[in-house]
N, C-alpha and C positions, 0 to 999 in steps of 0.2 A: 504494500500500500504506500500512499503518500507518506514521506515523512511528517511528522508532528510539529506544531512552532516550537514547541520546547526544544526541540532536536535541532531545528535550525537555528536558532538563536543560539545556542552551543555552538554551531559551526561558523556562524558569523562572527562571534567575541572569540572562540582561539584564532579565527584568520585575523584579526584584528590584533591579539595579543599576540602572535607569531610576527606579524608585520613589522608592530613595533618594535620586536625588538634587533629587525633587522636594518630598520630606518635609519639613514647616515645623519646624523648633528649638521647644521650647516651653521658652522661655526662662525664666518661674516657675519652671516644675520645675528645670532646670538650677543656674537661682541659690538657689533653699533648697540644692538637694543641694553646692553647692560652698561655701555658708557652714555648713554640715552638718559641709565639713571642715576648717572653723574660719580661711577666707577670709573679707576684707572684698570686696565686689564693687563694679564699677560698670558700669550697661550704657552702650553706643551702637548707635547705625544707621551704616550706611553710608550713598553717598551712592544705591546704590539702590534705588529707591523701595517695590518688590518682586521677587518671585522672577521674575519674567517678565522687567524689564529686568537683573536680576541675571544671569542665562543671554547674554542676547542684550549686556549690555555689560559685561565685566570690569572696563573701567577705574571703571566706578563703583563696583564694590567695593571697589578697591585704596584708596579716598579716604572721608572722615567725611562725615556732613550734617553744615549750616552750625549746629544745636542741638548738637550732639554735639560737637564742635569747641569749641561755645561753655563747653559743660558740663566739658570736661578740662581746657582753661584756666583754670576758675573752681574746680576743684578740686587744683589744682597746689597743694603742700605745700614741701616738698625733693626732692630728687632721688632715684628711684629706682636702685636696684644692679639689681634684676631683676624685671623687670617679666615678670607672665603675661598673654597675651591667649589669649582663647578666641573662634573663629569659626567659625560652622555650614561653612564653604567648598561643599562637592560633595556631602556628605552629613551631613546633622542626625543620621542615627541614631548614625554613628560619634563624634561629641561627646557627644549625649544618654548615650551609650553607656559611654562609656569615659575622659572625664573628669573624672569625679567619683571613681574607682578610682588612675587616674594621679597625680591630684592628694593624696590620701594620700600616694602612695609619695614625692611627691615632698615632701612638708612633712615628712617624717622626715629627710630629707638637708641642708635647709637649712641653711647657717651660720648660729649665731643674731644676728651683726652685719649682715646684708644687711638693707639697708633693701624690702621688697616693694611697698609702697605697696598698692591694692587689687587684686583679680584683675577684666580689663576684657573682658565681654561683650560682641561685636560682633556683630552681625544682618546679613545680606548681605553676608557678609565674603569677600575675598580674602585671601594670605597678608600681601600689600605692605601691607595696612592697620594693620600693626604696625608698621611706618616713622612714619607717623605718629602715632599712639599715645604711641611712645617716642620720638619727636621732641618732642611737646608738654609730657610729663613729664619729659623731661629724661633719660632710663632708659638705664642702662649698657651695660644687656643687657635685650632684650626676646625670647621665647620665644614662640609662637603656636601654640596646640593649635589643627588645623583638622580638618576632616571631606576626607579623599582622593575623589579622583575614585575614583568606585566599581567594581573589578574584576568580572568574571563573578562568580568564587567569592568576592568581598570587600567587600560592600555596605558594611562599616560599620569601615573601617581609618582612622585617627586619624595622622595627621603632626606632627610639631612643627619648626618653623622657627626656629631660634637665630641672632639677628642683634646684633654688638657695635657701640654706639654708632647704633641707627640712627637714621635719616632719609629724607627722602622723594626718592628719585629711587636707593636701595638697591638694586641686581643681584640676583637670586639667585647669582652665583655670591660673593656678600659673605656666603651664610648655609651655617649646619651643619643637613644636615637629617637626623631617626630619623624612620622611614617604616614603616607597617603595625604599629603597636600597636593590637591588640587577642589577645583569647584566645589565638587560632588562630595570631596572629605574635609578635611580639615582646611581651613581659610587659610588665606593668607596672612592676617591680619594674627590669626591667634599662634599660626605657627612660627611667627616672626617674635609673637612676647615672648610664647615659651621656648624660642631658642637665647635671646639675648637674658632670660630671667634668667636659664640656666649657667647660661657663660658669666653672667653678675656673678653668681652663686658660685661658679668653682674656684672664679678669683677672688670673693674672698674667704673661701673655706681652704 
């Protein structure tokens, strides 16, 4: 017989959550719209090389290429208070999406003594690539908007990973994580307090 709408609506949201997460980041656009809201940026690569061995090897995203690497240590300043990194992770659409809207919310809450240094664009990124990021910069606190692995009903949900003083060899269970901002979940507006209320909070506990 016909299939049933239940059945197709399954097959519509995994094509849709399969899509996602093969969708390339266009990374132009992303960095006009995040110096748009009134970020300095800097991009990198991970260490891999495309979305093919992105999928098949993690660990190379959790690590920089040997340029990228080079290019953070050649732009070390002082030391950041809080640093943002932004990573396509599992889905592009949810960053292309949703971090240009969060990242307002979140430039309104800023204490205006925190040193931010630039906001750092990663391309085949994992979360752990913020270990070293904020390892090279020196950053107190490093925060990592990423694209979630994509649900049936949630192609385009947005994670941020708050980690104090990191470094490379960093757990997850060493980070804070707000999970599922976009529209549909958590606002922008709330997931903006409860990251900046947290990062208050680790500096001064």
């Amino acid at each position: 017989g016909l299939p049933t709408q239940e059945v197709l609506n399954f097959s519509v949201s995994h094509a849709l959550a399969r899509d996602a997460v093969h969708l390339p980041l266009d990374v132009g656009a992303l960095d006009a719209a995040i110096r748009a809201c009134g970020f300095a940026t800097l991009l990198v690569h991970s260490s891999a090389a495309d979305r093919h061995q992105y999928l098949l090897r993690p660990d190379l995203g959790r690590r920089l290429n040997q340029s990228s690497r080079a290019q953070l240590t050649a732009s070390f300043t002082d030391p950041v208070d809080f640093l943002l990194v932004v990573g396509d992770g599992l889905s592009a659409l949810a960053v292309q999406t949703q971090v240009p809207p969060l990242l307002a919310e979140i430039r309104k809450l800023l204490p205006p003594h925190w040193n931010l240094g630039r906001v750092v664009i990663a391309s085949q990124a994992r979360v752990a690539i913020g270990d070293e990021i904020g390892e090279l910069l020196k950053a107190r606190l490093v925060a990592v908007l990423i694209g979630e692995r994509p649900g049936l009903s949630s192609p385009d949900s947005l994670g941020i990973y708050l980690t104090f003083y990191p470094k490379i060899g960093c757990v997850d269970a060493e980070r804070n994580c707000i999970s599922n901002v976009r529209p549909a979940g958590l606002s922008y507006a709330k997931a903006a307090h409860t990251l900046i209320w947290l990062a208050k909070q680790a500096i001064h506990q």
